[in-house]
C-alpha positions in Angstrom: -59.2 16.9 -16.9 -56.1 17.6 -14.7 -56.6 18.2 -11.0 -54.2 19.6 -8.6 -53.9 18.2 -5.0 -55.5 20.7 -2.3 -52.6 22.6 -0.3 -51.9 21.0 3.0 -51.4 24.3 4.7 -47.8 23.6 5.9 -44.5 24.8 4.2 -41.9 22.0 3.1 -40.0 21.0 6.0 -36.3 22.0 5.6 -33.0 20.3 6.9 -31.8 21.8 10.2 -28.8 23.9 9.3 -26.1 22.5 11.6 -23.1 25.2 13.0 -19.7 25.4 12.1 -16.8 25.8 13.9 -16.6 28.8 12.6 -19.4 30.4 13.5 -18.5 28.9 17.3 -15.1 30.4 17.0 -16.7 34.2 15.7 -19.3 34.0 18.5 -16.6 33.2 21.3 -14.7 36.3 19.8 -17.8 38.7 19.8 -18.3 37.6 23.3 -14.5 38.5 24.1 -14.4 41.6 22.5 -17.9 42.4 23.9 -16.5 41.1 27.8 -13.1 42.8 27.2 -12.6 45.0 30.4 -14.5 42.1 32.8 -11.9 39.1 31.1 -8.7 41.8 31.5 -9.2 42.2 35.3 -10.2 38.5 35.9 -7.5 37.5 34.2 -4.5 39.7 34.9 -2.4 37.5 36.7 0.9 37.1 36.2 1.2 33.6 35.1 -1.7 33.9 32.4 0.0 36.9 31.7 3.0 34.9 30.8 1.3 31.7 29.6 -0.9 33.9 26.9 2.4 35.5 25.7 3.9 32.1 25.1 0.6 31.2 23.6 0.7 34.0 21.4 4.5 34.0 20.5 4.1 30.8 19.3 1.4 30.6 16.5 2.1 33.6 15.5 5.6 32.8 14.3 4.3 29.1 13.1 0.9 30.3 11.1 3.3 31.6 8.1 5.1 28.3 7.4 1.8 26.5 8.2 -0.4 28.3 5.6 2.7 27.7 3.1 3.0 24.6 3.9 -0.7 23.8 3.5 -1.0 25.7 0.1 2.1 23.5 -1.5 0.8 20.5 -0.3 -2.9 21.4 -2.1 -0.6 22.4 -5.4 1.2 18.9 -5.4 -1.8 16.8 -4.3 -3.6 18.8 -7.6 -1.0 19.4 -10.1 2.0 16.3 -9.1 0.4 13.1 -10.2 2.1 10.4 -7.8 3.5 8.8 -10.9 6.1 11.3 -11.3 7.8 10.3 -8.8 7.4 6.6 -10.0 9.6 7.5 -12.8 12.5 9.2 -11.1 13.3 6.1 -9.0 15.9 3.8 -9.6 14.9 0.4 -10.8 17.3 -1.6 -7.5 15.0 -1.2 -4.6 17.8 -0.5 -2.2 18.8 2.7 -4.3 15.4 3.6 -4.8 15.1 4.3 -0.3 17.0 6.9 -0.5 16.2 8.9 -3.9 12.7 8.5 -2.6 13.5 9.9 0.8 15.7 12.8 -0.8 12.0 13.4 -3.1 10.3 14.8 0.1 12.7 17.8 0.0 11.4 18.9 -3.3 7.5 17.0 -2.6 6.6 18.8 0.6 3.4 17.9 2.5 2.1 17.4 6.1 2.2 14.0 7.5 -1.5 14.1 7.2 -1.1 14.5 3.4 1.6 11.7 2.8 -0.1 8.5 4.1 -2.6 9.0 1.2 0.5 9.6 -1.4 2.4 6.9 0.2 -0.4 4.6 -0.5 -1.2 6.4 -4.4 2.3 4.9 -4.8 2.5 1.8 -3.6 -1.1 1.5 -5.7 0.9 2.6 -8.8 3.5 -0.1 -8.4 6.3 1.8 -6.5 8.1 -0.2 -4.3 6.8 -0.2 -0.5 10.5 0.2 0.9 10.6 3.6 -0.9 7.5 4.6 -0.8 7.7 4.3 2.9 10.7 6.1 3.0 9.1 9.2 1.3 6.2 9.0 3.4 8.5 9.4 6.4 10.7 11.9 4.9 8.4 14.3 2.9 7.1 15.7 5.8 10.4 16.6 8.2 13.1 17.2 5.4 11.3 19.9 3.1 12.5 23.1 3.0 9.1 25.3 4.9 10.2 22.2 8.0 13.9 23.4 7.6 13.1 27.5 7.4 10.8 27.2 10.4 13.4 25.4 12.4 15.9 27.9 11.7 13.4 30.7 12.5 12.7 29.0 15.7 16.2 28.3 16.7 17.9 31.5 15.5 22.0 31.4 15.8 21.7 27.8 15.5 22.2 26.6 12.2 23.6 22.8 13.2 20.0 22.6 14.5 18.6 22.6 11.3 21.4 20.3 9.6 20.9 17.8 12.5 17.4 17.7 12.1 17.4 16.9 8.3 20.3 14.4 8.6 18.2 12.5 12.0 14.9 12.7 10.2 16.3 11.3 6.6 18.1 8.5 8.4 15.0 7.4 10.1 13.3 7.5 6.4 16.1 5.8 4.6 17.0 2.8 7.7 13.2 2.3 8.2 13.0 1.9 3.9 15.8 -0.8 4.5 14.7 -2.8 7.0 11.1 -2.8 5.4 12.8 -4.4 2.4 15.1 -6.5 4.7 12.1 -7.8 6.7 8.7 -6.3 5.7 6.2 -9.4 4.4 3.3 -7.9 1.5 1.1 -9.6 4.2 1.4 -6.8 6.5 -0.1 -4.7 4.3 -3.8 -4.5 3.8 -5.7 -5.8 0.4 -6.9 -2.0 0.1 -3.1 -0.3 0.5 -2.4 -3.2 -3.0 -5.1 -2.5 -4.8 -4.6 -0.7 -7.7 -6.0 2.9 -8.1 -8.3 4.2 -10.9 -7.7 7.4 -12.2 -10.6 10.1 -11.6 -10.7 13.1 -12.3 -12.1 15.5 -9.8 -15.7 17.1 -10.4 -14.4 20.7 -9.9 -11.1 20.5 -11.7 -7.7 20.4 -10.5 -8.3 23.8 -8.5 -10.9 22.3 -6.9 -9.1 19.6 -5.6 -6.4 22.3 -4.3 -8.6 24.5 -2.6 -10.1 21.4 -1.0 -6.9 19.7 0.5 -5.8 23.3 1.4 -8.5 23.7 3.3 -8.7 20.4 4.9 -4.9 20.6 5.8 -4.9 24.4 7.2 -7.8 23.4 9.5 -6.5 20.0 10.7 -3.1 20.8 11.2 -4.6 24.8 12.9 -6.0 22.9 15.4 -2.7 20.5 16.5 -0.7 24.0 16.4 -3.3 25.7 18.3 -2.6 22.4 21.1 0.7 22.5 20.8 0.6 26.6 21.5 -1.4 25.8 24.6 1.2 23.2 25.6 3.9 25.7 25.6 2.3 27.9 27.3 1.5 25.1 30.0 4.5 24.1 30.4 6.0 27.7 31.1 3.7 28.4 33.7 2.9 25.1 35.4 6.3 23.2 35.2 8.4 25.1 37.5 12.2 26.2 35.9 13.8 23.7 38.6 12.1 20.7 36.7 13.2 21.6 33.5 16.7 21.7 34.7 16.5 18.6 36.5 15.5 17.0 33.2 17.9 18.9 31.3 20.8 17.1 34.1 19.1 13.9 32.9 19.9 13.1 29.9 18.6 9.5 29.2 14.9 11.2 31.0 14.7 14.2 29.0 15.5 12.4 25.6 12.5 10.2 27.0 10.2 12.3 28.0 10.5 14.3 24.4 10.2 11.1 22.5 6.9 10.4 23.9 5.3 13.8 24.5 6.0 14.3 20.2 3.7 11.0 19.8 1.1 12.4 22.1 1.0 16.3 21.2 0.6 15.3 16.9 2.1 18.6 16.3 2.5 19.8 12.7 5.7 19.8 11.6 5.7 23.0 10.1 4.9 24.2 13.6 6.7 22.1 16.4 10.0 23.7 16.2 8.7 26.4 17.7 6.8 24.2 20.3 10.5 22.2 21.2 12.4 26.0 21.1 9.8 27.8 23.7 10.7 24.8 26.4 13.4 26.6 28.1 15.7 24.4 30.0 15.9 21.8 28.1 19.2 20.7 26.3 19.5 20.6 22.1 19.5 16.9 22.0 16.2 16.3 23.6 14.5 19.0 21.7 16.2 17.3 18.5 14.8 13.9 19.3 11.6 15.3 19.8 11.4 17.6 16.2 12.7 13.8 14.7 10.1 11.5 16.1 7.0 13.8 16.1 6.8 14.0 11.8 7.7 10.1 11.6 5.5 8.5 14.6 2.6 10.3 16.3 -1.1 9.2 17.1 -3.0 10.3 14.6 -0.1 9.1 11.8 -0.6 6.0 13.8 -4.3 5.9 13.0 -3.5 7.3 9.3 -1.3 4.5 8.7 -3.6 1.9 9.9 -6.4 3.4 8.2 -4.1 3.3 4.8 -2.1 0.1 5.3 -4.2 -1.7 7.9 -4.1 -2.4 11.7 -1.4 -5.1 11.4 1.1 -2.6 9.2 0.4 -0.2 11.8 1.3 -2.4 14.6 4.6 -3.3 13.5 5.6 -0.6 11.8 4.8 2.4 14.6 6.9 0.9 17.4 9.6 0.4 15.0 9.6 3.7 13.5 9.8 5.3 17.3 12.7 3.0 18.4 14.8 4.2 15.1 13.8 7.7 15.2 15.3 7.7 18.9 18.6 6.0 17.8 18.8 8.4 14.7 18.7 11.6 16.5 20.6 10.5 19.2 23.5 9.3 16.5 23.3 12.4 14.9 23.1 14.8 17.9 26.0 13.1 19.5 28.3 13.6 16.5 26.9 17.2 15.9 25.5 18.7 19.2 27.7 17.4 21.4 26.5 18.1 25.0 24.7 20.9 24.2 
């Protein structure tokens, strides 16, 4: 005889369903769309007025090259095992900087993306000088970087050139003076250890999808920042200040420097950030589009998270000072004072 257990009269509790941030970001839209003509007349003042065109102007013309770049780095995180670029590398470490910097114009990825590659190499035996170098150069010297500079700074093409040569020096001297002075035990047991092969449970189109995804939102959200920025900066910092910077030289170049580590723009999107700063001279706005891909915050925490907190620590402040002296080199020999 089989019995069944009496019914305890309640239903089977369920998991709260939590909210996206996309069903946040649909409901603040329904409510603008719904508040329209209240939100026109309490805003219409001159400088939101200009501060929302700014906004506007600016991820408009980045989102293109940011959901390119996004989609290409899903492809070659999917379909480019890191070992292909293992084989292509000279067997001399010194040669091997370079080739692996001159990799990231034909590997493109956000900086998010090549912490995790740099690390799948140095896993896979590669070198840490070069894989170091590529993880510094695959995100400034790819050709969506190079496009949406020259978009940004139309009629400018040294722009562009001066940017690839500043950010492929930082790559390549920061590659050599790893393997003139880097020690393995900087580097963390788990950056060593070496990776297992796995194949994703979804398939190779899964794992695109996914890292599309995660990319397009993560880096979204640093353009949408550094949109805001802009437009901060056009309303709030009056046009004498800007000049005054732009007089000094030594402050503006700075000022850049610094404000590319804090804002952690995408690269994809921050030439558009550097061109909407009126006032400014070329060579600060270089120096900022060459240390924002190779040294920001949350690379910072990437790299520490990848290599370990004492790699971090060395490496970061070193990677800033270069970048500096590489754009500066470069934008005195090809920008002159402008």
């Amino acid at each position: 005889m089989t019995t069944t257990a009496p019914p305890t009269g309640r239903a089977p509790r369920r998991g709260r369903r939590r909210i996206t941030s996309l069903e946040v970001l649909s409901g603040l839209l329904l409510v603008a769309l719904l508040c329209q003509e209240p939100l026109t007349g309490l805003l219409d003042a001159p400088g939101l007025r200009t501060g929302s065109t700014v906004f506007v102007a600016v991820c408009v013309q980045a989102l293109p090259f940011l959901v390119l770049g996004v989609l290409i780095s899903g492809a070659i995180a999917a379909f480019v095992p890191p070992a292909a670029l293992r084989r292509v590398l000279p067997g001399n470490t010194a040669a091997a900087v370079p080739v692996a910097g001159a990799a990231g114009i034909a590997l493109p990825g956000c900086e998010c993306a090549s912490v995790p590659v740099a690390r799948r190499l140095v896993q896979q035996g590669v070198a840490p000088a070069a894989a170091l170098a590529f993880l510094l150069a695959a995100p400034a010297v790819n050709p969506i970087v190079l496009v949406s500079t020259a978009v940004a700074f139309p009629g400018q093409p040294v722009m562009v050139l001066a940017r690839f040569l500043g950010s492929l020096l930082t790559a390549c001297a920061m590659g050599w003076l790893w393997l003139r002075i880097g020690r393995g035990g900087w580097l963390a047991e788990r950056a060593l250890a070496r990776a297992e092969s796995r194949a994703a449970p979804g398939g190779r189109w899964e794992v695109f999808t996914e890292t599309a995804r995660h990319d397009l939102v993560e880096a979204g959200g640093f353009l949408v920042l550094g949109g805001v920025t802009s437009a901060a900066f056009n309303v709030l910092v009056p046009a004498e200040w800007m000049r005054s910077l732009g007089g000094q030289l030594a402050l503006g170049v700075l000022v850049m420097a610094v404000l590319a580590v804090v804002l952690a723009l995408c690269s994809e999107a921050d030439a558009f950030v550097a061109a909407a700063m009126s006032g400014l001279p070329l060579l600060p706005k270089l120096v900022f589009l060459v240390v924002g891909p190779a040294v920001d915050v949350k690379l910072i925490a990437l790299q520490a998270g990848a290599f370990g907190r004492a790699f971090a620590a060395r490496f970061a402040p070193a990677t800033f000072l270069v970048a500096i002296a590489s754009s500066l080199l470069v934008g005195g020999l090809l920008l002159g004072g402008a």
